[in-house]
Steps between C-alpha positions, in 0.01 A plus 500: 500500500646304817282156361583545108873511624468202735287273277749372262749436787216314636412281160892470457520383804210211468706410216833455594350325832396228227796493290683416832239219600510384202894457421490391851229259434388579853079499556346798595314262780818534710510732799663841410438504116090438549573783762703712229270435255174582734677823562565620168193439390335726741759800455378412097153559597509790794662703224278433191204589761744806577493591121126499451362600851738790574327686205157498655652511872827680524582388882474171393875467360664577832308256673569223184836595567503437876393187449707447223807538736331319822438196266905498368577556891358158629792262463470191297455156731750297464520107382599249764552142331 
């Protein structure tokens, strides 16, 4: 129930990370948005896998979710210009 709840944050998120680049007209090639972007795409796909793989293998949601938390842990780098 954890990933259903999570995964539109996760695809709202993704999509108001663009709305911002894009109003910003900033590239995502720059430092901490590739970063941003890099990370939300792997929360995005940790919890689909969550959705489909905890059905076969139960244990398999706490550890998605581990790493779902280690992975928002690591800060972003930051830009030097």
């Amino acid at each position: 129930m954890y990933a259903l709840i999570v995964l539109p944050f996760n695809i709202s998120f993704i999509i108001l990370n663009h709305a911002v680049q894009h109003a910003n007209q900033l590239s995502t090639k720059e430092g901490i948005s590739a970063d941003s972007e890099r990370r939300n795409q792997w929360s995005l796909i940790i919890n689909v896998l969550m959705i489909i793989i905890t059905f076969f293998f139960p244990p398999f949601a706490l550890l998605s979710m581990i790493l779902n938390v280690i992975i928002w842990l690591i800060p972003l780098r930051r830009v030097h210009r």
